[in-house]
LODOKOL-877391 format. One record per atom (N, C-alpha, C): residue in three letters; chain; atom name; x, y, z. Coordinates in Angstrom, 2 decimals, padded with zeros to 5 digits, m for minus. Each point is the difference from the previous one (the first is absolute). Layout:
BEGIN
REC  type  mol  atom        X        Y        Z
REC   ALA    A    CA        X        Y        Z
...
***
This chain:
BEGIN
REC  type  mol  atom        X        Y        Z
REC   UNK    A     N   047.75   078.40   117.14
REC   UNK    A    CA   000.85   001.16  m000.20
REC   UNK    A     C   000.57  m000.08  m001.41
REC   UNK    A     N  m000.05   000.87  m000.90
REC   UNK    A    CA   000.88   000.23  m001.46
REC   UNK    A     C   001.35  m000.12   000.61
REC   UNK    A     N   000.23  m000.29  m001.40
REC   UNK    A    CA   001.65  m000.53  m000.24
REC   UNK    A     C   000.75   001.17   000.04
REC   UNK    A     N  m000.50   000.73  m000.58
REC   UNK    A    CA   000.13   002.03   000.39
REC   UNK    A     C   000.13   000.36   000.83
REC   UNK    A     N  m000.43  m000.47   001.22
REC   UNK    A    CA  m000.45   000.51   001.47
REC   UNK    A     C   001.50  m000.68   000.65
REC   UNK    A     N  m000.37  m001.11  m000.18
REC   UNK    A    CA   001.13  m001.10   000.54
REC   UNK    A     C   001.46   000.62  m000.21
REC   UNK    A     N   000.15   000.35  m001.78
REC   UNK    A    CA   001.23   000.28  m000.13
REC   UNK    A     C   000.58   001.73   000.92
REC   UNK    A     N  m000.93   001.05  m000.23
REC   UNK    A    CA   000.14   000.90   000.73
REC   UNK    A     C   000.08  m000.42   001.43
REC   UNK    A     N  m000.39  m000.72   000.69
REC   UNK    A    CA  m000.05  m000.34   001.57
REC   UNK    A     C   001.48  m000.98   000.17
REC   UNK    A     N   000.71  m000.55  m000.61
REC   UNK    A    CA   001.42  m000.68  m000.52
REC   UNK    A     C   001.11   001.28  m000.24
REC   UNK    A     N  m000.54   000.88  m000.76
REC   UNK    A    CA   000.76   001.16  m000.12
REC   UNK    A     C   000.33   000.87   001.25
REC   UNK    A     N  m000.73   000.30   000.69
REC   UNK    A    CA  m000.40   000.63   001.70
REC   UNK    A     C   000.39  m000.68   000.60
REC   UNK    A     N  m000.32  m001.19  m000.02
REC   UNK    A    CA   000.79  m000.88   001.63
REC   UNK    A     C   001.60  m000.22  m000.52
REC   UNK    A     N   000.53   000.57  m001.62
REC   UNK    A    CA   001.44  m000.54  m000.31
REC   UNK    A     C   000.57   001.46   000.76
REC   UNK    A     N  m000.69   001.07  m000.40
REC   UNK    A    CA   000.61   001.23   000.50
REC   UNK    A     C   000.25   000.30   001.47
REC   UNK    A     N  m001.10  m000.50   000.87
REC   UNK    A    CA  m000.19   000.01   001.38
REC   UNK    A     C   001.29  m001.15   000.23
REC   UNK    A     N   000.10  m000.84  m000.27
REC   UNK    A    CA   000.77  m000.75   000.77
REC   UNK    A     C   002.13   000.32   000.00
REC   UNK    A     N  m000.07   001.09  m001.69
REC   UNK    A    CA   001.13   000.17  m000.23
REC   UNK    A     C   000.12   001.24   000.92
REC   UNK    A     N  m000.96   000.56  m000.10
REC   UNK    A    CA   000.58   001.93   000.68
REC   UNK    A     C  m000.36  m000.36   001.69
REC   UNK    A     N  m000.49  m001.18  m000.16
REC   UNK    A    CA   000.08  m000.13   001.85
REC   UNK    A     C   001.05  m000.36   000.55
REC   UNK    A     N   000.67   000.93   000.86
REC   UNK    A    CA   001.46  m000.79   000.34
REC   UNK    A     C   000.91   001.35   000.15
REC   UNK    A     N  m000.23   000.70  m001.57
REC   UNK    A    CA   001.42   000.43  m000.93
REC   UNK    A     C  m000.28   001.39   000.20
REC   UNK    A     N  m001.23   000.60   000.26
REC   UNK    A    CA  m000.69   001.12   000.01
REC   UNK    A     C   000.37   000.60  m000.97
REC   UNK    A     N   001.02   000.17  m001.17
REC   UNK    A    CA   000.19   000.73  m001.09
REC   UNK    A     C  m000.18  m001.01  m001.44
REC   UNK    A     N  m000.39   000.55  m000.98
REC   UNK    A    CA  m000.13  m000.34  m001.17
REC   UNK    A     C   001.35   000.46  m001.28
REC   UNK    A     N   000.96  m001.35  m000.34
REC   UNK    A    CA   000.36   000.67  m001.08
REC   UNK    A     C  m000.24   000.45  m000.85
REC   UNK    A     N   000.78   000.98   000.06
REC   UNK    A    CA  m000.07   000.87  m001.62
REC   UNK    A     C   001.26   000.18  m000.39
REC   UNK    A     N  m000.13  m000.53  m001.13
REC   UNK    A    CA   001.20   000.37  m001.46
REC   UNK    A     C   000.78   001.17   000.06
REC   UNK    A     N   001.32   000.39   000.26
REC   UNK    A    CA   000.93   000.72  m000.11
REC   UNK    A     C  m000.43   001.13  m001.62
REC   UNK    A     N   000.05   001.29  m000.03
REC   UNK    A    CA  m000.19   000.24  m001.12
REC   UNK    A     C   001.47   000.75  m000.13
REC   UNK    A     N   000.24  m000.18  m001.51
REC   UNK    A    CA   001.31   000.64  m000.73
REC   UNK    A     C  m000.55   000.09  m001.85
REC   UNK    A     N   001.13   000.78  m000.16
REC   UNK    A    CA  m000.51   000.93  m001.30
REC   UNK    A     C   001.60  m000.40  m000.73
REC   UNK    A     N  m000.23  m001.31  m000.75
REC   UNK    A    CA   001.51  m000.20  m000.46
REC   UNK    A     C   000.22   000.63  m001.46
REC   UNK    A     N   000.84   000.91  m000.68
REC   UNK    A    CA  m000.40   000.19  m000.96
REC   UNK    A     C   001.53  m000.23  m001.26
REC   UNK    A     N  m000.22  m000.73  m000.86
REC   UNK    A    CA   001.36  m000.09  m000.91
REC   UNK    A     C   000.24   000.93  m001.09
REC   UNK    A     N   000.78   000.78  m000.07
REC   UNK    A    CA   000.51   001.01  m001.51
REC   UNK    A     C   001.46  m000.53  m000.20
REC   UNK    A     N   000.50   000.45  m001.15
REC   UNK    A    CA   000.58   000.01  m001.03
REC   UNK    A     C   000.66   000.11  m001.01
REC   UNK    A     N   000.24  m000.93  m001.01
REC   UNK    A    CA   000.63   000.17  m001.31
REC   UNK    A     C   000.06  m001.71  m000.77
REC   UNK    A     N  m000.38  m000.25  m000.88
REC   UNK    A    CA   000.67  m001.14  m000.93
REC   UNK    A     C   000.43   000.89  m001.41
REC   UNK    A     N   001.09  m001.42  m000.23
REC   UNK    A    CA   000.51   000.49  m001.26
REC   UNK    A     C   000.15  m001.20  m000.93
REC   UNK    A     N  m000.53   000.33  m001.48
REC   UNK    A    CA   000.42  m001.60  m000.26
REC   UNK    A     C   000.48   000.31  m001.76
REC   UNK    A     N   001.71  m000.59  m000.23
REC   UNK    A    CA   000.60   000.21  m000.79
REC   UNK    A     C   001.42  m001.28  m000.38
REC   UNK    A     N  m000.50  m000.57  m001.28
REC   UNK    A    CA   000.83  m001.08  m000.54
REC   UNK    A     C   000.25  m001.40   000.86
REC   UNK    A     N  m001.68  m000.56   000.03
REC   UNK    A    CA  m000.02  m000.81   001.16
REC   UNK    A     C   000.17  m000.13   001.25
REC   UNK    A     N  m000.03   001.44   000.69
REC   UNK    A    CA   000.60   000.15   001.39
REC   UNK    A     C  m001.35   000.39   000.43
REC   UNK    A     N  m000.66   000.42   001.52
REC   UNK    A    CA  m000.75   000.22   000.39
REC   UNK    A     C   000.47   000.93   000.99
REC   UNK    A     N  m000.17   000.89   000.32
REC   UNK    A    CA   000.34  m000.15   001.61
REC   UNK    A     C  m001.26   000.99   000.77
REC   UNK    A     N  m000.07   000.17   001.18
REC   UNK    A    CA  m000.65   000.03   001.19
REC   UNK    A     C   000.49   001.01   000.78
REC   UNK    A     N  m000.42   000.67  m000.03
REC   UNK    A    CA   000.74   001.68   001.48
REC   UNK    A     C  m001.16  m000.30   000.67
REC   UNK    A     N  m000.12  m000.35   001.90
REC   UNK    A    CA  m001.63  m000.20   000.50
REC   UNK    A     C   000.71   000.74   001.41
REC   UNK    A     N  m000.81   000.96   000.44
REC   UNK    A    CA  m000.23   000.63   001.31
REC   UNK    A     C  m001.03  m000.99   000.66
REC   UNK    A     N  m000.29  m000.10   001.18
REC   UNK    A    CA  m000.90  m000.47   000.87
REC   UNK    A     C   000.16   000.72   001.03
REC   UNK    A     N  m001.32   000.47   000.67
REC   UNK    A    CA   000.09   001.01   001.06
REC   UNK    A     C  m001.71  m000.43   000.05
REC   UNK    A     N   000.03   000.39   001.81
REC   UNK    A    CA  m000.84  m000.09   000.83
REC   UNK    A     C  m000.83   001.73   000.25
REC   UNK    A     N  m001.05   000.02  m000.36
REC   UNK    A    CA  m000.50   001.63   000.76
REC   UNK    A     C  m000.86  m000.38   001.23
REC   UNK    A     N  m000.04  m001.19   000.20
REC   UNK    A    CA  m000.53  m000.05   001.48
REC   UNK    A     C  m001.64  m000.27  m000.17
REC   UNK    A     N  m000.37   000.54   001.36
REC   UNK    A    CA   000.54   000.15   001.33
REC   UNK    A     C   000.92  m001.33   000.63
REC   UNK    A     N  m000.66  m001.09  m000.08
REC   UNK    A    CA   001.26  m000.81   000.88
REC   UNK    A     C   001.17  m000.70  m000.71
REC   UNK    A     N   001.17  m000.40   000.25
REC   UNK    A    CA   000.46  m000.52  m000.55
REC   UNK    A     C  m000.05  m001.93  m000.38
REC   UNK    A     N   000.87  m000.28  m000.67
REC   UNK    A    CA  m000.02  m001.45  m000.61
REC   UNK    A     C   000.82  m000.74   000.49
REC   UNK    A     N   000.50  m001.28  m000.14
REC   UNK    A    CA   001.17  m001.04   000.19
REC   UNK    A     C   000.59   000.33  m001.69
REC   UNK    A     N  m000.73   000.40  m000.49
REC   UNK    A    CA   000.11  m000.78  m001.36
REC   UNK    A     C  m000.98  m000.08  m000.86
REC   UNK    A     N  m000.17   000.41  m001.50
REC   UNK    A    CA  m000.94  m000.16  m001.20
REC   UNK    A     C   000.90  m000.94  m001.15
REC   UNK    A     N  m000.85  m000.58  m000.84
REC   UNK    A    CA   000.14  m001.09  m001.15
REC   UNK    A     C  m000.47   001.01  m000.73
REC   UNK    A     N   001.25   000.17  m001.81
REC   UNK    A    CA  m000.84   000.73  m000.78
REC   UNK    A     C   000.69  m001.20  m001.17
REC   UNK    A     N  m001.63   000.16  m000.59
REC   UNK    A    CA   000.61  m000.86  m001.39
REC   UNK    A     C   000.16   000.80  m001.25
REC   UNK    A     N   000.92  m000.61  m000.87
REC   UNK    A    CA  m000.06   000.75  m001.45
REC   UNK    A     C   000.00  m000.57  m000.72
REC   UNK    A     N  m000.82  m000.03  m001.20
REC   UNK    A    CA  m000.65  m000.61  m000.31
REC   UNK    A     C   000.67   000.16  m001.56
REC   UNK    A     N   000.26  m000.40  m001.37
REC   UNK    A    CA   000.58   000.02  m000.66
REC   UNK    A     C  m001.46  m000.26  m001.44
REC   UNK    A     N  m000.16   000.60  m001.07
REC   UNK    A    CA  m000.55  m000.59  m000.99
REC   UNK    A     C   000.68  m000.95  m001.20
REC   UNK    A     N   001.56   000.36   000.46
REC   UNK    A    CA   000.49  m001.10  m001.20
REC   UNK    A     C   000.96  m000.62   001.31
REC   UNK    A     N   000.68  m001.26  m000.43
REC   UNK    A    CA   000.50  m001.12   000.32
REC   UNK    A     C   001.36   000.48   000.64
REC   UNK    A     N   000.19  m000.08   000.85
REC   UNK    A    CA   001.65   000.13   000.73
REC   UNK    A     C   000.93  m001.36  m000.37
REC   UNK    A     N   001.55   000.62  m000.43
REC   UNK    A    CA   000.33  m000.81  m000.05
REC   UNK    A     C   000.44  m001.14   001.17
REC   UNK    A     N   000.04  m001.17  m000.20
REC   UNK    A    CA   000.70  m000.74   000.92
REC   UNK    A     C   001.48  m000.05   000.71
REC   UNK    A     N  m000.11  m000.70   001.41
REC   UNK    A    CA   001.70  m000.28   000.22
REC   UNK    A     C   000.06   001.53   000.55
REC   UNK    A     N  m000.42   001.22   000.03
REC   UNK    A    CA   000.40   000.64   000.60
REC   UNK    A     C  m000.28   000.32   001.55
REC   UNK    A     N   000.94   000.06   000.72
REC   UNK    A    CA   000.13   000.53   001.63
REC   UNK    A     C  m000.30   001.32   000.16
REC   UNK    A     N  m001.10  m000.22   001.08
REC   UNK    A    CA  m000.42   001.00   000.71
REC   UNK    A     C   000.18   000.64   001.00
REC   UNK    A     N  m000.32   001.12   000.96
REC   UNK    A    CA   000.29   000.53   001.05
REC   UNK    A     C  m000.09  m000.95   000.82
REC   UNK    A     N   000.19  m000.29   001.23
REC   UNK    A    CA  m000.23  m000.44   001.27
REC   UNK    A     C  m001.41  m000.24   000.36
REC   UNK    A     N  m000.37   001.63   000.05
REC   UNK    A    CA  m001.21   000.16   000.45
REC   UNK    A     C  m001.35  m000.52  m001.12
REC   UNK    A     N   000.53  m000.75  m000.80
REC   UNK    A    CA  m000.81   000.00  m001.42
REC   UNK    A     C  m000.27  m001.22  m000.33
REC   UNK    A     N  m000.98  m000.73  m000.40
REC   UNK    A    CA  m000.17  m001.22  m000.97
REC   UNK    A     C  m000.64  m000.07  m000.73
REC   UNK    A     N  m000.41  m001.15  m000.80
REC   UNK    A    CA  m000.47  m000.30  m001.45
REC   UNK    A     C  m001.29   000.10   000.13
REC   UNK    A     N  m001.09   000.22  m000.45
REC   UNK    A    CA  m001.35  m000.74  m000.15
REC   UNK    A     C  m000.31  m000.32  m001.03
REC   UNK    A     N   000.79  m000.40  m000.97
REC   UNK    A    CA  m000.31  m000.48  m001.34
REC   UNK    A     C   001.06   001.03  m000.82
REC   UNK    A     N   000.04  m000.36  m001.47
REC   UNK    A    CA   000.99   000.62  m001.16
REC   UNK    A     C  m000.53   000.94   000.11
REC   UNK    A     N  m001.07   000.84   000.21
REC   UNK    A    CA  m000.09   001.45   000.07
REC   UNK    A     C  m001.01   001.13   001.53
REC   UNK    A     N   001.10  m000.80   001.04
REC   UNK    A    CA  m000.85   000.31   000.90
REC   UNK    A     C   001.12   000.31   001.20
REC   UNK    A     N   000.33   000.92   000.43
REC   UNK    A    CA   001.07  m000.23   001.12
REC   UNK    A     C  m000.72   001.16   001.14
REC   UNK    A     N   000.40  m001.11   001.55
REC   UNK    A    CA  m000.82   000.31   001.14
REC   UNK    A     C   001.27   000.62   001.20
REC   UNK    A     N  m000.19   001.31   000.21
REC   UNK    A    CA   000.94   000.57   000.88
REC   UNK    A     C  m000.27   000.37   001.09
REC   UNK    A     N   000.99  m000.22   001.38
REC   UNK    A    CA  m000.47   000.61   001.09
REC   UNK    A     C   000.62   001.15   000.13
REC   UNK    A     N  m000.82   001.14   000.95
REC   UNK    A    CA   000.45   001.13   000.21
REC   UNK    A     C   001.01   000.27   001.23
REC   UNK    A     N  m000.25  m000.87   000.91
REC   UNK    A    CA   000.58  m000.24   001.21
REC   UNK    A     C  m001.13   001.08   000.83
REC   UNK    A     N   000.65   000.79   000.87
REC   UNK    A    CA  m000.97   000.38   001.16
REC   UNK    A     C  m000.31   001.46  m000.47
REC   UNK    A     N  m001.14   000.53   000.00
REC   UNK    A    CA  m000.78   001.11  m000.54
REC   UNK    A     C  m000.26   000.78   001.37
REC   UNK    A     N   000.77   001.25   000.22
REC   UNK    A    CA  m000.82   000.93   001.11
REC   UNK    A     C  m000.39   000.69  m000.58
REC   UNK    A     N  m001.38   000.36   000.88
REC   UNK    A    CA  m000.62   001.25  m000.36
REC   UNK    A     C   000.43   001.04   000.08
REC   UNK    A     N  m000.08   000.68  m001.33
REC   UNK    A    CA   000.52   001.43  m000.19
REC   UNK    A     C   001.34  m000.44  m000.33
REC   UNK    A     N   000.73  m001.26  m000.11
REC   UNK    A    CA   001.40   000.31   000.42
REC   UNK    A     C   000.29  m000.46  m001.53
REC   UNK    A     N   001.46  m000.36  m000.27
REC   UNK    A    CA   001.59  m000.21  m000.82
REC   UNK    A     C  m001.39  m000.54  m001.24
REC   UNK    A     N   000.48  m000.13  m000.80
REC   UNK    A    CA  m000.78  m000.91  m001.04
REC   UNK    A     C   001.15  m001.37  m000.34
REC   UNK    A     N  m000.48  m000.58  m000.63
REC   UNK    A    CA   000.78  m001.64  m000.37
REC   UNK    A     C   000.18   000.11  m001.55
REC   UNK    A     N   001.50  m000.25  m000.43
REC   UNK    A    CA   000.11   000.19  m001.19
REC   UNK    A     C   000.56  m001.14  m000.61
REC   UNK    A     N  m000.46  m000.42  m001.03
REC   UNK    A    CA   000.40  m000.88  m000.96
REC   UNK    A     C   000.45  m000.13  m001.37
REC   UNK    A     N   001.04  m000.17  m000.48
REC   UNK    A    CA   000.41  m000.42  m001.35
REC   UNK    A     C  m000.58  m001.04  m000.57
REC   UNK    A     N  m000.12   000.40  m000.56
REC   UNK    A    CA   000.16  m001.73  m001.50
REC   UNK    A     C   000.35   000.22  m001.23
REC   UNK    A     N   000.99  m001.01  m000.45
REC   UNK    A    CA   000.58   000.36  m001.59
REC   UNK    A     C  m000.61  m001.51  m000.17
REC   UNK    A     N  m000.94  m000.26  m001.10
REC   UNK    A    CA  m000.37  m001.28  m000.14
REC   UNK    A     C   000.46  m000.03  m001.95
REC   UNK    A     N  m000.13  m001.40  m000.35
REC   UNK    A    CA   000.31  m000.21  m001.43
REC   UNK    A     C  m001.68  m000.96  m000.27
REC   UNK    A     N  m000.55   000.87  m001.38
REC   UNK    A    CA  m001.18   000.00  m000.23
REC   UNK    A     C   000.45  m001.45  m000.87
REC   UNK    A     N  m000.99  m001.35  m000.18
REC   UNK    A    CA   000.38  m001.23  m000.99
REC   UNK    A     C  m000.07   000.08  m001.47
REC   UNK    A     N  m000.07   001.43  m000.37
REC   UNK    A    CA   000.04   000.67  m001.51
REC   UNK    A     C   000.14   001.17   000.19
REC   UNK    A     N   000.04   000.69  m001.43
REC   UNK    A    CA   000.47   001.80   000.25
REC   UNK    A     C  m001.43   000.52  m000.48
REC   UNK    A     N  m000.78   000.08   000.27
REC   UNK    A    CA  m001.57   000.47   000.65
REC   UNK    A     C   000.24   001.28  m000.48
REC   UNK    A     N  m001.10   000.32  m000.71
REC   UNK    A    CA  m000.11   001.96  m000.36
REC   UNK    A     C  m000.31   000.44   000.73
REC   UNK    A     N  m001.15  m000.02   000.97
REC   UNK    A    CA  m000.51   000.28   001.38
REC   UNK    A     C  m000.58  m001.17   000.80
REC   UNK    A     N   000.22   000.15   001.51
REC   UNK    A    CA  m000.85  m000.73   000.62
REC   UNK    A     C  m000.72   001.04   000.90
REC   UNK    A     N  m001.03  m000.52   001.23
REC   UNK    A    CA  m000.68   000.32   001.10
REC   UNK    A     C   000.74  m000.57   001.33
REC   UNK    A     N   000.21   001.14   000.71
REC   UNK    A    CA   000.29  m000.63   001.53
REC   UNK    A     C  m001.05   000.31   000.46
REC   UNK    A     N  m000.40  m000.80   001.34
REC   UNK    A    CA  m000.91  m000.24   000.85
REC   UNK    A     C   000.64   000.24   001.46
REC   UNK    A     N  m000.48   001.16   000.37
REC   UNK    A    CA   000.75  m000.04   001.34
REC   UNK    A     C  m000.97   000.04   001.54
REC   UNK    A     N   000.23  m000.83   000.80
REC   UNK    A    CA  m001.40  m000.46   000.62
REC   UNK    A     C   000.60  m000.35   001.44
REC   UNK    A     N  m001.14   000.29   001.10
REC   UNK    A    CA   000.73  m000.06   001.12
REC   UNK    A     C  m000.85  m001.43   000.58
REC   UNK    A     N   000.24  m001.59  m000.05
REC   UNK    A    CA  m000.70  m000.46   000.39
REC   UNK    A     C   000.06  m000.87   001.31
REC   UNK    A     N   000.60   000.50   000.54
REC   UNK    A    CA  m000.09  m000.11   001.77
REC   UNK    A     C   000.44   001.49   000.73
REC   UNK    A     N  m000.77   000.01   000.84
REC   UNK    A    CA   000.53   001.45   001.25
REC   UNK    A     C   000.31  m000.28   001.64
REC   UNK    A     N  m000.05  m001.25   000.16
REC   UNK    A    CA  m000.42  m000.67   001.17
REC   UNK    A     C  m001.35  m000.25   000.39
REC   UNK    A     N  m000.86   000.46  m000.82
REC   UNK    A    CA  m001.78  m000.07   000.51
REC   UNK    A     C   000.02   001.30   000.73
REC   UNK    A     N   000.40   001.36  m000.60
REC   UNK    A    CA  m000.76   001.18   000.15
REC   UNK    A     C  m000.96   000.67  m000.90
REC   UNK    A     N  m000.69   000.62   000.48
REC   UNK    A    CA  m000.82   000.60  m000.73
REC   UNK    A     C   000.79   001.48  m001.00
REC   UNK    A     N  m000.11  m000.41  m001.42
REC   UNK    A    CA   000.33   001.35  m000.79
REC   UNK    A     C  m001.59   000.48  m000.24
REC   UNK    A     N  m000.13   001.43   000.19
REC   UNK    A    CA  m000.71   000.67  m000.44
REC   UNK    A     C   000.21   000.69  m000.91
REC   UNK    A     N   001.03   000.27  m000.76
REC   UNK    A    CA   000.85   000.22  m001.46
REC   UNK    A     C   000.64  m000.72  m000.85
REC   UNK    A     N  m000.65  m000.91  m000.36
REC   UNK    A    CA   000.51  m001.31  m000.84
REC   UNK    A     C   000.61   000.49  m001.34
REC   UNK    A     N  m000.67   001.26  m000.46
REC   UNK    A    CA   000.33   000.77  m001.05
REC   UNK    A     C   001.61  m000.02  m000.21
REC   UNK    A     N   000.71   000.59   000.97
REC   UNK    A    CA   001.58  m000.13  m000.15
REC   UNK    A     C   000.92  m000.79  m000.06
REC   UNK    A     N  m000.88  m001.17   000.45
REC   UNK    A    CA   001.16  m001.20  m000.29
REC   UNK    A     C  m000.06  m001.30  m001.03
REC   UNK    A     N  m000.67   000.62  m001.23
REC   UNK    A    CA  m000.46  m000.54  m001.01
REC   UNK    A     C   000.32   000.56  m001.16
REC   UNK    A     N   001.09  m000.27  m000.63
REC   UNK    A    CA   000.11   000.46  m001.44
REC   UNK    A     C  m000.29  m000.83  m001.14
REC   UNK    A     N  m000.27   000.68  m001.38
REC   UNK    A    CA   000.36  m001.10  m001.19
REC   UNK    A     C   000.70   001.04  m000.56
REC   UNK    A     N   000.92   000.00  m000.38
REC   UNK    A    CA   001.17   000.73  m001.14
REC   UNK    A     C  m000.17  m000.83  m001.41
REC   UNK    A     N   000.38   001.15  m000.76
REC   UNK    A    CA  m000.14  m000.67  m001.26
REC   UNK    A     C   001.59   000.01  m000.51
REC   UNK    A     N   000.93  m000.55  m000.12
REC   UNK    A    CA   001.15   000.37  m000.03
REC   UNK    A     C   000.91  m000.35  m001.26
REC   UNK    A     N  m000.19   000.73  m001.21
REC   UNK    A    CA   000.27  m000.21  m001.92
REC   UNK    A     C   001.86  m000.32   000.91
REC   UNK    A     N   000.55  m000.25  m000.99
REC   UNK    A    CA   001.10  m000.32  m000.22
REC   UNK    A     C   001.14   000.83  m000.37
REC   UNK    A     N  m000.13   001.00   000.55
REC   UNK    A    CA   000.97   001.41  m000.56
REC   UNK    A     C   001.27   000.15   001.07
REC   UNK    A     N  m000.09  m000.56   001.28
REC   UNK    A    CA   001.27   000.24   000.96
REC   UNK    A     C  m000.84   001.07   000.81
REC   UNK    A     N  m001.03   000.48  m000.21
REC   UNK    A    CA  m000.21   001.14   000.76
REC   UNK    A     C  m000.75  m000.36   001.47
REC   UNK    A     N   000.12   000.51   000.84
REC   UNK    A    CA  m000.81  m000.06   001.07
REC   UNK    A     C  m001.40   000.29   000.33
REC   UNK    A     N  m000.73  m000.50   000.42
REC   UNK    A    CA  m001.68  m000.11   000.18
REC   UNK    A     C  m000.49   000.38   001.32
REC   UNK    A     N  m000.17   000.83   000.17
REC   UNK    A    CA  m000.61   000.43   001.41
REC   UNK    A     C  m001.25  m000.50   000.44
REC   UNK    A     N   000.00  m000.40   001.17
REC   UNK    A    CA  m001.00  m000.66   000.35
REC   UNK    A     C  m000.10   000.43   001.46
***
């Protein structure tokens, strides 16, 4: 018998033995998480306006969004609760619980950039959903380009 044969016949007896029993097969929760906006970045300050909202269909416990920074954050500064570090230019936020269709999750951040930067790039990225399926990944992915004027950046 091929090693081909073998491995497909390993694959079949793994499936038969899991769906025997359980009669249903999981499937992945789907939700449509999507983040909008504003940054502003003026005389070493940064800051962050972030909506998070769910369009469904099911809802979440909870999404991880990271943001992602192109120049250096300064140090020593305290963050939200819901928030931590992933490096000098990387901070990882939870949304708390996402219903479908429902409230959106809002977040501040006033951060201090580790120089006064003419422009940087935010990165705004959703990288946990609980293991649902987005079929619109499009919306919860920004890069802003954000010059140094105080003004706000829609995203």
């Amino acid at each position: 018998m091929s090693l081909l044969r073998k491995g497909l016949l390993v694959v079949i007896a793994a499936f038969s033995v899991l769906g025997a029993g359980s009669g249903a097969v999981a499937v992945a929760p789907e939700a449509d998480v999507a983040h909008h906006g504003h940054v502003s970045l003026w005389q070493g300050r940064v800051g962050v306006w972030l909506m998070s909202e769910n369009h469904g269909p099911s809802s979440l416990p909870g999404a991880t969004v990271r943001l992602e920074f192109s120049a250096p954050l300064a140090t020593g500064q305290v963050l939200p609760a819901a928030c931590l570090w992933g490096g000098d230019r990387v901070v990882f936020c939870g949304t708390g619980a996402l219903r479908a269709a429902g409230t959106a999750h809002q977040l501040d951040l006033e951060l201090r950039t580790a120089g006064e930067p003419e422009e940087l790039t935010v990165t705004v990225d959703t990288v946990w959903n609980g293991g649902a399926t987005d079929r619109n990944p499009g919306n919860h992915r920004h890069d802003v380009l954000v010059p140094a004027t105080g003004d706000p950046y829609v995203f």
